[in-house]
C-alpha positions as CSV (number, residue, x, y, z in Angstrom):
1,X,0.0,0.0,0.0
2,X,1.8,3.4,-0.8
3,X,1.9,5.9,1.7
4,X,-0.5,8.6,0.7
5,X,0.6,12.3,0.0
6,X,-1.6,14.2,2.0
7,X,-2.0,12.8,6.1
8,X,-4.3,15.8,7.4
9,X,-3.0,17.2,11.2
10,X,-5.0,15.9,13.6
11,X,-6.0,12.3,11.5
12,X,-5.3,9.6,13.8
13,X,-3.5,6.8,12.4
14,X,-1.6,3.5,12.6
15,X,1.5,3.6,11.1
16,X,4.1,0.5,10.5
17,X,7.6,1.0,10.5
18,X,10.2,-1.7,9.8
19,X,12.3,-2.9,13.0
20,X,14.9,-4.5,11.4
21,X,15.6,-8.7,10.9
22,X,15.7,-10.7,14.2
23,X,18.5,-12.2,15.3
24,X,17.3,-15.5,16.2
25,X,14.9,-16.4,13.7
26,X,16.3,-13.9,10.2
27,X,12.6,-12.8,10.2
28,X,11.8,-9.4,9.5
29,X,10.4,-7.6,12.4
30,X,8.0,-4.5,12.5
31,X,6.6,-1.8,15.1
32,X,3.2,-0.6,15.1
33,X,2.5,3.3,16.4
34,X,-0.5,4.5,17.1
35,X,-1.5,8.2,17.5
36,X,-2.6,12.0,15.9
37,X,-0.3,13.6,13.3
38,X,1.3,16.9,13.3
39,X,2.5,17.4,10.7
40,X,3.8,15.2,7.4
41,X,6.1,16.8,4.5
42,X,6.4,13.5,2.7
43,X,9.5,13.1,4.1
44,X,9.1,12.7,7.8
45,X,5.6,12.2,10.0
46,X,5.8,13.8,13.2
47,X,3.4,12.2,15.5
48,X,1.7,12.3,18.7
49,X,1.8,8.6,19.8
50,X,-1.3,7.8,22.0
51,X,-0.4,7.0,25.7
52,X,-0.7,3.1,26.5
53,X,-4.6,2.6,27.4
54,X,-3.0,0.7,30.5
55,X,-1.2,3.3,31.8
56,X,2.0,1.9,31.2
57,X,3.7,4.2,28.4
58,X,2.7,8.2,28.1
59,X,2.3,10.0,25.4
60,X,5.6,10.5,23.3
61,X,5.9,12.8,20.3
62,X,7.6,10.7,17.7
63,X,9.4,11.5,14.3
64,X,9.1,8.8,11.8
65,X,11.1,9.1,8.4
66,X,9.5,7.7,5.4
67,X,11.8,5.1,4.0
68,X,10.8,3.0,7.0
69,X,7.1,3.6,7.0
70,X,5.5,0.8,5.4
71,X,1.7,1.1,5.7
72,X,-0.3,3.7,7.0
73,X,-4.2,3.8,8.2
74,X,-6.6,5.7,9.2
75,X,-8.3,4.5,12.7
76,X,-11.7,5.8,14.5
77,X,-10.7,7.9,18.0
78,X,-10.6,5.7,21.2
79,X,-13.7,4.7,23.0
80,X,-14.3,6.0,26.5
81,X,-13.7,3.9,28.9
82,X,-16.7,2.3,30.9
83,X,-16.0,1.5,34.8
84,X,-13.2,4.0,34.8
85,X,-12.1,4.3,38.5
86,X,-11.7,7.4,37.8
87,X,-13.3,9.3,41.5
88,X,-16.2,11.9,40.8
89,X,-16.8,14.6,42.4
């Protein structure tokens, strides 16, 4: 799938990336980010890569180049969570 021109701002997105070949079994590995652009020149996507919905990773900004982009794809926002234990006032 080529990697479209135009990503808006704001789009939120998956984007694969190669990781390189593994070691131990010469397979080739990939890396999945998930998150809101910021801006894309064709060249480079800067990202906003959504926090972990576990809590275990914050939000990072990320800079991808595009020779190691392999797919990218439009995904629907994140559903709020039901049960949060989040305390109300």
């Amino acid at each position: 799938m080529p990697i479209p021109q135009h990503i808006p701002a704001g789009a939120r997105i998956v984007v694969r990336v190669y990781d390189g070949v593994d070691g131990q079994d010469g397979r080739m590995k990939f890396r999945d980010f998930i998150g809101h652009v910021r801006s894309w020149d064709g060249q480079r996507l800067e990202l906003i890569r959504d926090a972990a919905a576990n809590g275990s990773r914050p939000e990072q900004d990320v800079s991808l180049d595009a020779d190691i982009i392999v797919t990218v794809k439009p995904i629907p926002e994140r559903r709020e969570r039901r049960g949060s234990r989040a305390v109300k006032p």
